[in-house]
C-alpha positions as CSV (number, residue, x, y, z in Angstrom):
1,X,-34.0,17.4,2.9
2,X,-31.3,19.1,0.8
3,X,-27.2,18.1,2.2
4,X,-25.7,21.4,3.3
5,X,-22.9,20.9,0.8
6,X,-20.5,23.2,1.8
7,X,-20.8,22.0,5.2
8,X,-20.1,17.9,4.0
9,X,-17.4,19.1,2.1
10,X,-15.7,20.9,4.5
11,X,-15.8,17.7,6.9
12,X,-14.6,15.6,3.7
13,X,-11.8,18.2,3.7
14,X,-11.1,17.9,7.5
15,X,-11.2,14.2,7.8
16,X,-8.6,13.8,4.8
17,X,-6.6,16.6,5.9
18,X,-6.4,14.6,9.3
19,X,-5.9,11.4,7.9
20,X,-2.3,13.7,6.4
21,X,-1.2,14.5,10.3
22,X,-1.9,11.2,11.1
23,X,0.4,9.9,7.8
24,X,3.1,12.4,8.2
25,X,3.5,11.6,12.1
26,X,4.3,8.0,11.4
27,X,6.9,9.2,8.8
28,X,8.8,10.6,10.8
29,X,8.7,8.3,13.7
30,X,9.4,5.9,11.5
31,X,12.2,7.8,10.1
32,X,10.8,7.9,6.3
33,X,10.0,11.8,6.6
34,X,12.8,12.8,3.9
35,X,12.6,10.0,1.5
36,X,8.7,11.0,1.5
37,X,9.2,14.9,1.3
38,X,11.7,13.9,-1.6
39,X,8.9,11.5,-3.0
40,X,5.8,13.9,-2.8
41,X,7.8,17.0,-4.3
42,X,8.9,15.0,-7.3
43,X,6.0,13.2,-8.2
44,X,3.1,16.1,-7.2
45,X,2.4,16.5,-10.6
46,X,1.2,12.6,-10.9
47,X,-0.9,12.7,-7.7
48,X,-3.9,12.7,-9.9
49,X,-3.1,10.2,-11.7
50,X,-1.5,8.1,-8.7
51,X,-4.7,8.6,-6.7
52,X,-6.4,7.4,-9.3
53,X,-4.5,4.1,-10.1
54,X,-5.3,3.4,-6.3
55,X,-9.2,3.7,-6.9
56,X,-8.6,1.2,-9.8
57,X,-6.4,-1.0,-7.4
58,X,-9.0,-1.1,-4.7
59,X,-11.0,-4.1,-5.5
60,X,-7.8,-6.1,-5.1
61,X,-6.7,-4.4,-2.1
62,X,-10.2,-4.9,-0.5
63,X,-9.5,-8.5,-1.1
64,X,-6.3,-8.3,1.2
65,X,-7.6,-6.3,4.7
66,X,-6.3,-3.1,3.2
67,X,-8.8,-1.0,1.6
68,X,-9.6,1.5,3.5
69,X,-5.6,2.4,3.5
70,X,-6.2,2.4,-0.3
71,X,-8.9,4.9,0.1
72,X,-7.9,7.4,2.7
73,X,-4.3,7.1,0.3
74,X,-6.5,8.3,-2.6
75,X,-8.4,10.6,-1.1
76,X,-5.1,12.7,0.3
77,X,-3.6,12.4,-3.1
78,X,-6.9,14.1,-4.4
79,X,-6.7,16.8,-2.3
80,X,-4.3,19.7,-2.9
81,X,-4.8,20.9,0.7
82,X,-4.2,17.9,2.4
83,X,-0.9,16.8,0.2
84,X,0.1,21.0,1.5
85,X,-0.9,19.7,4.5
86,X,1.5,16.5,4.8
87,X,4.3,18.1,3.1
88,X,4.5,21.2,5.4
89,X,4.0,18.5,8.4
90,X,6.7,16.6,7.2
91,X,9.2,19.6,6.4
92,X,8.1,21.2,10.4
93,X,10.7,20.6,13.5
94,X,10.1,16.8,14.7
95,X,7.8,16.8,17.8
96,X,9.4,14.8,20.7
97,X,7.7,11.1,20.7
């Protein structure tokens, strides 16, 4: 049985473009919204290349609890959707916490 790969793709697509609300809501609660906005307009042009310095990096941060951050980090950095995604999220009106 053949994967119905638009349909897995689409979920990929979902999942990292969720894993982006979820990032972009604790930036702003944490107060880190601008200096990230700032951060992600500068260097979009590197994302590529960030996300893949992190897929390098992730042996060693498997070895310190934190992989999985590593991962969904590369995967939204991969993604021009997603990093759309955060960055609108992050420009929007601050939602009452």
């Amino acid at each position: 049985m053949l994967l119905d790969e638009p349909a897995v793709s689409e979920r990929y697509e979902q999942h990292v473009i969720g894993f982006a609300e979820q990032l972009a809501a604790t930036l702003r609660r944490q107060g880190w919204a601008e200096p990230a906005l700032l951060a992600l307009d500068v260097g979009r042009p590197l994302a590529l290349v960030v996300a893949q310095a992190l897929w390098i990096a992730r042996p060693a941060a498997g070895l310190l609890g934190s992989g999985e951050a590593v991962d969904q980090l590369a995967r939204l950095l991969e993604s021009p959707a997603a990093l759309d995604r955060l960055m609108a999220d992050l420009e929007g009106p601050s939602s009452p916490s």
